[in-house]
C-alpha positions in Angstrom: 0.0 0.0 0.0 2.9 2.2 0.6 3.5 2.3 -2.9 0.4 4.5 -3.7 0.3 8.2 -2.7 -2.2 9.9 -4.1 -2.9 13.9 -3.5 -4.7 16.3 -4.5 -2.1 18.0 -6.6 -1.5 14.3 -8.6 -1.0 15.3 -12.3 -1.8 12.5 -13.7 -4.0 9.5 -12.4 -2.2 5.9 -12.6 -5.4 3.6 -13.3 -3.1 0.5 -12.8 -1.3 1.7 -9.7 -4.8 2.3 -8.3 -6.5 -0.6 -9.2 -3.0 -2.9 -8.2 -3.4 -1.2 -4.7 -7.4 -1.8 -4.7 -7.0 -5.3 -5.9 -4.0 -6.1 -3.2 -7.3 -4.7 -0.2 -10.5 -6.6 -2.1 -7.8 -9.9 -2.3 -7.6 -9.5 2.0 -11.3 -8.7 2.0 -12.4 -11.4 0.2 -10.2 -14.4 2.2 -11.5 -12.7 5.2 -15.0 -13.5 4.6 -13.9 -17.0 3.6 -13.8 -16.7 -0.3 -17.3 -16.7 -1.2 -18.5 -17.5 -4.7 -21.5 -15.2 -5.7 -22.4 -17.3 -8.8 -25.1 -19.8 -8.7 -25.0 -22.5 -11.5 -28.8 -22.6 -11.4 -29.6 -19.2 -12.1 -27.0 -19.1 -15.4 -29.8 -16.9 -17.0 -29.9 -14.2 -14.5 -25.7 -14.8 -13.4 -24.6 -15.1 -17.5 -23.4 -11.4 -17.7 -21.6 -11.2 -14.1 -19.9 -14.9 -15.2 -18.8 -14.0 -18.4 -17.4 -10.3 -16.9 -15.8 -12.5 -14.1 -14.6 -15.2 -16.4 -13.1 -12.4 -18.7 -11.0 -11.1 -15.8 -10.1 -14.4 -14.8 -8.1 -15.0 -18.6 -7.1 -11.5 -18.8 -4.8 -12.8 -15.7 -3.5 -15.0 -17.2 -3.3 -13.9 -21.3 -3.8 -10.1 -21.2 -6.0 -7.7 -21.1 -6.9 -8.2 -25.1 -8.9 -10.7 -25.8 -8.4 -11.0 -29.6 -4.5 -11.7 -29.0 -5.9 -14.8 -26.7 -5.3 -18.3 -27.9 -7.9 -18.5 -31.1 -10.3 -21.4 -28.9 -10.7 -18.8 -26.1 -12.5 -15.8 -28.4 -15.7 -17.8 -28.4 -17.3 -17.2 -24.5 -19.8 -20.0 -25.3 -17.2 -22.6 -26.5 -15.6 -25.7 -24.4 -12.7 -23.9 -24.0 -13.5 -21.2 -22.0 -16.2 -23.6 -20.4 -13.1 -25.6 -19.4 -11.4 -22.7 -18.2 -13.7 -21.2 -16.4 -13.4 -24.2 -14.2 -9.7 -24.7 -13.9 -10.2 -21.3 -13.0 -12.8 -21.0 -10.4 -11.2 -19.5 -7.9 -10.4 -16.2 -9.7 -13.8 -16.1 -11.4 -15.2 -16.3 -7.9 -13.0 -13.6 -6.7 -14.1 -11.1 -9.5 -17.4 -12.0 -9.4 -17.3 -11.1 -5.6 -15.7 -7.9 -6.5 -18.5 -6.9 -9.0 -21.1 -7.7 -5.6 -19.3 -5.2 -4.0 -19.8 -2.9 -6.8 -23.3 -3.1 -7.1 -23.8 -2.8 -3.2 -22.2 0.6 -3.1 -24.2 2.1 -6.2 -27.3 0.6 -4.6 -26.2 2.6 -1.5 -25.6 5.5 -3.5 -28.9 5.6 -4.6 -30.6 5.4 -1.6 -28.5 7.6 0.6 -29.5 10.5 -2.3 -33.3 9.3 -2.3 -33.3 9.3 1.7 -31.6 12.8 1.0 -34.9 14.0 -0.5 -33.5 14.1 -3.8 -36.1 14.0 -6.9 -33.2 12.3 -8.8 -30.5 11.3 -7.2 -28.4 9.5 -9.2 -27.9 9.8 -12.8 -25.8 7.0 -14.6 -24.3 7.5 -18.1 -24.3 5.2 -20.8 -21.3 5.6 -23.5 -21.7 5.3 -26.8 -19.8 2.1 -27.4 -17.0 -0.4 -25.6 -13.4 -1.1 -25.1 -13.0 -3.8 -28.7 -10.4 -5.5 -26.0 -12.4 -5.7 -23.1 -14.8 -8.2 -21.5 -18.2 -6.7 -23.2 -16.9 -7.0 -26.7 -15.6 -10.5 -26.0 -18.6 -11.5 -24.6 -20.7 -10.0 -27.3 -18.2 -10.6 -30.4 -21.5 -12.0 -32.2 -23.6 -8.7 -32.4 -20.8 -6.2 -32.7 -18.5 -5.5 -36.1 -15.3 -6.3 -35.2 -13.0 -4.3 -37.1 -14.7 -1.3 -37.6 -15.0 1.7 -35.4 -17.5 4.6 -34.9 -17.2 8.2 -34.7 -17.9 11.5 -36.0 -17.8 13.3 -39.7 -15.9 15.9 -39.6 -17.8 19.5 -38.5 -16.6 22.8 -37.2 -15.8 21.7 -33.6 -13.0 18.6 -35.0 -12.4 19.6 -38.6 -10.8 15.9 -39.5 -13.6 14.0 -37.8 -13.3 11.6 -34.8 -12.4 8.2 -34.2 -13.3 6.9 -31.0 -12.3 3.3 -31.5 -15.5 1.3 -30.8 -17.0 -1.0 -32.2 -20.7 -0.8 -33.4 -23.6 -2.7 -33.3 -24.1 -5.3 -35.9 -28.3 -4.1 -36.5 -29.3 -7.6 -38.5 -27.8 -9.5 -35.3 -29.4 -7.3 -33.3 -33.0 -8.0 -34.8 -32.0 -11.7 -35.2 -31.4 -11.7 -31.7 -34.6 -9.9 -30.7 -32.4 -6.9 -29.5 -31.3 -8.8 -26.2 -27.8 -7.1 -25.9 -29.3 -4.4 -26.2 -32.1 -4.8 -23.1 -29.6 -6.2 -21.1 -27.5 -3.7 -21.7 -30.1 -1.0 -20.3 -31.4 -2.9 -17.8 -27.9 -3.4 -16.5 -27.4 0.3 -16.8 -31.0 1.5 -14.8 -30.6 -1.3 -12.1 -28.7 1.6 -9.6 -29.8 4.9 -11.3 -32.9 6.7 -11.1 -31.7 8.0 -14.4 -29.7 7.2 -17.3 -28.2 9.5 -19.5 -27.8 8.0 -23.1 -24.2 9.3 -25.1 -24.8 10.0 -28.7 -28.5 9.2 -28.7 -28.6 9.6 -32.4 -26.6 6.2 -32.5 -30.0 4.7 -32.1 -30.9 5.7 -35.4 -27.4 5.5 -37.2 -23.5 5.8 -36.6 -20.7 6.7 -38.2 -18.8 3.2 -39.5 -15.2 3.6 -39.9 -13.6 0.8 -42.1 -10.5 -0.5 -41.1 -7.5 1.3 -41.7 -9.2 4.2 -42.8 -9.8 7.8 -40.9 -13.2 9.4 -40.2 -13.3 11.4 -43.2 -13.6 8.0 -44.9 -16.6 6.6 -42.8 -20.2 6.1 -43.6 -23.8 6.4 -42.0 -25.0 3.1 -41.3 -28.6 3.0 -40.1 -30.8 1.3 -37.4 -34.4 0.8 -36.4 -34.6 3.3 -34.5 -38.5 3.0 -33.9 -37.5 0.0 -32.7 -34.1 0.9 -30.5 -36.6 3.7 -29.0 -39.4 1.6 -27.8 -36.5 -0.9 -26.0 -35.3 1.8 -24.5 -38.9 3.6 -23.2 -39.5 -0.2 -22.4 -36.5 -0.7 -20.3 -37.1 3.2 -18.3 -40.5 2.7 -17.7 -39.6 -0.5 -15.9 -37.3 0.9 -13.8 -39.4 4.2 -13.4 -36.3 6.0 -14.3 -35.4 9.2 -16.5 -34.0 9.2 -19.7 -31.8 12.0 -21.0 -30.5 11.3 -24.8 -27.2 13.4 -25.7 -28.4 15.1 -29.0 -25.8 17.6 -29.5 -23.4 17.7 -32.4 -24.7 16.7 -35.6 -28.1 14.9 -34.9 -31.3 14.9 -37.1 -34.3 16.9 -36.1 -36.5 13.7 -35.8 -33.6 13.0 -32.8 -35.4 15.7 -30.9 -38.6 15.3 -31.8 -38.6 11.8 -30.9 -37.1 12.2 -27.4 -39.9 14.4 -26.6 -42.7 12.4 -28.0 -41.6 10.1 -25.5 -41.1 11.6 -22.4 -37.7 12.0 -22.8 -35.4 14.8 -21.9 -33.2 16.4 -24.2 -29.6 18.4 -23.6 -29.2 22.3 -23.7 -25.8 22.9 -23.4 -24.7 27.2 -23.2 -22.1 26.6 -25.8 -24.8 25.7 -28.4 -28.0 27.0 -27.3 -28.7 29.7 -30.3 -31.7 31.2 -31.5 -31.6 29.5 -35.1 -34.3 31.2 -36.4 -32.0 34.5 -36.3 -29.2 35.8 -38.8 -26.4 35.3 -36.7 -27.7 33.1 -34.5 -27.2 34.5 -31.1 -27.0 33.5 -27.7 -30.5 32.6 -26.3 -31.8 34.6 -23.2 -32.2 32.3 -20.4 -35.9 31.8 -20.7 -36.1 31.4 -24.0 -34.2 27.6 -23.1 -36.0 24.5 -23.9 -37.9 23.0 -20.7 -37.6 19.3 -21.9 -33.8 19.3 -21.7 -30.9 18.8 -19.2 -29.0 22.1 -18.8 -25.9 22.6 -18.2 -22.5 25.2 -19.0 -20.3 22.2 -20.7 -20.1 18.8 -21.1 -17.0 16.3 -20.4 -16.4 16.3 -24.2 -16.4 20.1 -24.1 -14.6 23.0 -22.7 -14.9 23.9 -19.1 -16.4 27.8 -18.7 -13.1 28.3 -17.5 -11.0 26.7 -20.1 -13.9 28.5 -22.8 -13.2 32.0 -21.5 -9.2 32.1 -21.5 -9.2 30.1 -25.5 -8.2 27.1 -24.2 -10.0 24.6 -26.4 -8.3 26.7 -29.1 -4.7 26.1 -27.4 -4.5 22.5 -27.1 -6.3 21.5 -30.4 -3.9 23.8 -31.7 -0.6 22.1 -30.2 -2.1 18.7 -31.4 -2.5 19.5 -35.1 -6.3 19.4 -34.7 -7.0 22.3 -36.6 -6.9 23.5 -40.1 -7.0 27.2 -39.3 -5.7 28.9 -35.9 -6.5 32.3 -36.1 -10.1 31.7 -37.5 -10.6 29.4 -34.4 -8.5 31.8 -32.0 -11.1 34.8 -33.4 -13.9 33.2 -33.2 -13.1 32.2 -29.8 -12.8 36.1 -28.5 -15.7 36.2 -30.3 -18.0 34.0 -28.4 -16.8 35.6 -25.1 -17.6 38.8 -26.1 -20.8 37.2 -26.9 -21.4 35.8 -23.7 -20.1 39.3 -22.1 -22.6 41.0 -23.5 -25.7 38.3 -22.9 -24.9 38.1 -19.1 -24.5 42.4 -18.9 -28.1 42.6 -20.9 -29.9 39.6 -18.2 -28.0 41.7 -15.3 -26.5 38.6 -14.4 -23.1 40.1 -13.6 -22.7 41.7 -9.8 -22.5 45.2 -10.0 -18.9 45.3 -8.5 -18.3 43.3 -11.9 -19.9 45.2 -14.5 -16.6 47.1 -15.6 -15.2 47.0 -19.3 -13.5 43.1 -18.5 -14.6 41.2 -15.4 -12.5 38.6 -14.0 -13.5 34.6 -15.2 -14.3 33.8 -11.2 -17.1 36.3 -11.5 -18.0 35.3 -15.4 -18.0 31.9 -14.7 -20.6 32.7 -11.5 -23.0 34.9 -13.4 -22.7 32.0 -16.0 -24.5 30.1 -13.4 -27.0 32.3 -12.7 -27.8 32.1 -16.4 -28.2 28.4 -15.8 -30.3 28.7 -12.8 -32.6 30.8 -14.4 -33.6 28.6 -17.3 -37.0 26.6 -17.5 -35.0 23.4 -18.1 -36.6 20.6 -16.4 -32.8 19.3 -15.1 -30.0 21.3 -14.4 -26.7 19.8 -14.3 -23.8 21.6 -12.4 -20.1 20.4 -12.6 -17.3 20.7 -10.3 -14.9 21.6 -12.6 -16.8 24.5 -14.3 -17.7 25.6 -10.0 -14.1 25.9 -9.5 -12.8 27.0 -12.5 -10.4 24.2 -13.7 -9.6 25.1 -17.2 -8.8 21.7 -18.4 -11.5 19.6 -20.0 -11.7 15.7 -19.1 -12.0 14.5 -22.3 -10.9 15.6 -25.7 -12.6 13.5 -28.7 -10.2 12.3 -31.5 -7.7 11.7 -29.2 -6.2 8.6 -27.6 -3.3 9.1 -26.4 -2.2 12.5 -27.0 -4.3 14.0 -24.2 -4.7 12.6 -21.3 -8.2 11.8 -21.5 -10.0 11.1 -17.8 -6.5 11.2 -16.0 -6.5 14.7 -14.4 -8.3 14.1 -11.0 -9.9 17.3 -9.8 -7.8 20.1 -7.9 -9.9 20.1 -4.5 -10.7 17.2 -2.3 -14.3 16.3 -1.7 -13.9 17.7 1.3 -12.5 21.4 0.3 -15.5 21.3 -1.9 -17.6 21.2 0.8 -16.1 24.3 2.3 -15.4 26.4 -1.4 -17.3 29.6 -1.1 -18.0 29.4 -5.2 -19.8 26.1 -4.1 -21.7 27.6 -1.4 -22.6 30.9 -4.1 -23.5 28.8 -6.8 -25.7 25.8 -5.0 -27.4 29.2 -3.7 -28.0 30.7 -6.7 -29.9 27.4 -8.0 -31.5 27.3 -4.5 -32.9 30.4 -5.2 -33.8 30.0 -8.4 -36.0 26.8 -7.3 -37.8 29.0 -4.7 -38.2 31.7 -6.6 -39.9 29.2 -8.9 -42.5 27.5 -6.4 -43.0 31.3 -5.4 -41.7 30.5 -2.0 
C-alpha cells in the first residue's frame, strides 16, 4: 500500500497503480470473509453477464487484457474452452465476481443515501456510446458487434478531420436476429442503480458513423438502425425501472432525434455553448428563458470545454498544439468572439454583480453569473459540474484523441472535502437554490 500516494495536486492518475493497490485490499477482504463464490450455477440466465465479466477477468490474468491476442479457442465465450477454463479457473472467477457484488452494493447505497436525501433524482448513470473492442463486453458479445470497424464522427466545425473513438458498433441484422437482447440487457444493466440514465450519442439509435479498417473518419459512412425499434426498448427498459432518460443530442443529430425524445417523455440536452436562437441571422446566444424546458441544462459537457477553459481560448490552445485544426487564427477569433458574446448576454440579463460590470470582469465572477444564467432557465434538469464551480480550465476529455491527451487522468484540484467548504460552491448551489424557490414562489 505504501507504494500508492495519491494527493490532490496528482497530475496524472495511474489507473493501474490504483486498481493494483485496490485489488491487493479486495484480495484480503475477500479471504476474510472465507472466499465466497457469488455465482449460482442454477440461475446461469440471471448470473450469464456477471460470469462471463468474471470469467473475462479471470483469462485476462493469465493472457492479457486483449482478448483478440488470446489463444484462437478462447474468443468464443460459449465454447468448451473457455467452459473448461472457467473451471480450472474457479477461484479467480469467484474472486471477480465477488468484486462486482461489492460494486453493485455501493451504487445501490448511493442511490438510496440521495433518495433518503430527498432528492427527486438522485443518481444519474451515463451510458457511453460504445465499448473497449479489447475488453470483457466485446468479447462477450463478439457475435452482435462488427469487429473491425469503429464509430465516430464526420468531420464538422468543432474537429475539422472528424473523430475516431475506436468502438465497435452494433451489428443491426444481429441485433434484430437476436430480438435486441444485448441491447435490453445492456439497459437494464445500466437502470438497475440509477434513477436516471443518460444515453451518449442518442442519435446512435438511429445511425452511426462506421469507420472501415484502416481508414480515418473522413472516410466513414452512415449506417442506419431501427430506430423506432431501438426507442421503444429503450422507453421499455425506463418505464420498468421508473427512471429518467436523458439522450445526448448535441453535435450533428437529425431533427426527428429531438422530436422523438420528446414524443416520449424524454429529456433532451441544452448545453450554453450551443444553445442559439436559429431562427435568427447570426444566431445568437438565447436569453435564459427562452431555453427548452424538456432538456438537461448545463454550462459544458465532459467532451467540451470547461467555462473556465472557454473564457481564457483554451480549447483553441490545445487543439492547436495537437495539429487538430486546419485554421488557428479563425478558431482563435472566433473564440474572442463567443466571449464577447457571452459578455454581452450576461450584462443585458444583469446577471453580472454590480462590483463586476466594468469593461473586462474577471473569469471567477464570469463563470458565477454563467450560473445564474443556468439557474434561471425553465429546463426541467440542471446539471452543475465541479470543474466549471471551481474553474479548472482543463477539460476531461478531448474526442479524437487517444493518447495524446490525457483523457479522464487529471483528477480534480480540490478534495471532496474542500469542496464542501469552497465559497463558489456555497454561491453557486445558492443561486440554483434560489432560483427553485423563486420558482414555487416560496
Amino acid at each position: 500500500m505504501d507504494a500508492l500516494r495519491v494527493s490532490a495536486g496528482t497530475e496524472r492518475i495511474d489507473y493501474d497503480l490504483v486498481w493494483a493497490a485496490k485489488r491487493s485490499a479486495l484480495e484480503l477482504l475477500w479471504r476474510a470473509e472465507g472466499r465466497p463464490c457469488p455465482l449460482d450455477e442454477s440461475a446461469a440466465a440471471e448470473s450469464g453477464g456477471l460470469r462471463d465479466f468474471a470469467t473475462y477477468r479471470a483469462l485476462a490474468e493469465r493472457h492479457g487484457g486483449r482478448w483478440n491476442r488470446w489463444p484462437e479457442p478462447l474468443h468464443d465465450v460459449g465454447g468448451p474452452a473457455v467452459a473448461a477454463a472457467r473451471r480450472e479457473l474457479a477461484p479467480r472467477v469467484a474472486f471477480h465476481a465477488w468484486v462486482q457484488q461489492r460494486c453493485a452494493e455501493q451504487l445501490t447505497a448511493v442511490r438510496d443515501a440521495a433518495r433518503d436525501a430527498g432528492m427527486a433524482l438522485g443518481v444519474l448513470h451515463d451510458l457511453p456510446v460504445g465499448v473497449d473492442a479489447n475488453g470483457a463486453d466485446a468479447w462477450a458479445l463478439a457475435g452482435v458487434l462488427a469487429t473491425g470497424v469503429s464509430i465516430g464522427a464526420p468531420p464538422d466545425n468543432f474537429t475539422p478531420r472528424g473523430q475516431d473513438w475506436g468502438l465497435p458498433p452494433w451489428r443491426p441484422d444481429r441485433l434484430a436476429a437476436t430480438h435486441y437482447a444485448a441491447l435490453r440487457d445492456m439497459l437494464r444493466a445500466g437502470f438497475a442503480h440509477a434513477d436516471g440514465l443518460r444515453i451518449d450519442h442518442v442519435a446512435g439509435l438511429w445511425r452511426l458513423w462506421w469507420i472501415p479498417p484502416g481508414d480515418g473518419p473522413d472516410r466513414g459512412t452512415y449506417v442506419h438502425y431501427d430506430a423506432d425499434v431501438m426507442l421503444a426498448v429503450l422507453a421499455l427498459e425506463a418505464h420498468g425501472a421508473g427512471a429518467t432518460v436523458v439522450g445526448e443530442d448535441l453535435g450533428t443529430v437529425e431533427p426527428e432525434v429531438t422530436q422523438a425524445l420528446a414524443d416520449n417523455e424524454m429529456l433532451g440536452c441544452a448545453v450554453s455553448w450551443f444553445t442559439r436562437d436559429e431562427s435568427v441571422p447570426g444566431q445568437p446566444l438565447l436569453p435564459p428563458a427562452q431555453w427548452p424546458s424538456r432538456a438537461a441544462a448545463s454550462l459544458s459537457t465532459h467532451d467540451l470545454p470547461t467555462a473556465a477553459g472557454f473564457l481564457r481560448g483554451e480549447h483553441v490552445r490545445v487543439r492547436a498544439e495537437l495539429g487538430l485544426l486546419d485554421d488557428v487564427p479563425a478558431e482563435q477569433a472566433a473564440a474572442e468572439k463567443e466571449r464577447a458574446e457571452w459578455l454581452a448576454l450576461l450584462r443585458a440579463e444583469k446577471l453580472l454583480a454590480a462590483q463586476d460590470i466594468g469593461p473586462e470582469p474577471d473569469d471567477a465572477a464570469i463563470i458565477a453569473a454563467m450560473h445564474r444564467l443556468l439557474a434561471a432557465t425553465p429546463s426541467r434538469l440542471k446539471l452543475i459540474a465541479p470543474y466549471d464551480v471551481i474553474g479548472e480550465a482543463r477539460q476531461p476529455n478531448l474526442p479524437g484523441t487517444i493518447d495524446e491527451y490525457p483523457n479522464w487522468r487529471m483528477p480534480l484540484p480540490e478534495t471532496l472535502e474542500q469542496l464542501r467548504d469552497d465559497l463558489r460552491v456555497a454561491e453557486i448551489t445558492a443561486a440554483f437554490r434560489s432560483s427553485v424557490a423563486v420558482r414555487d414562489g416560496r
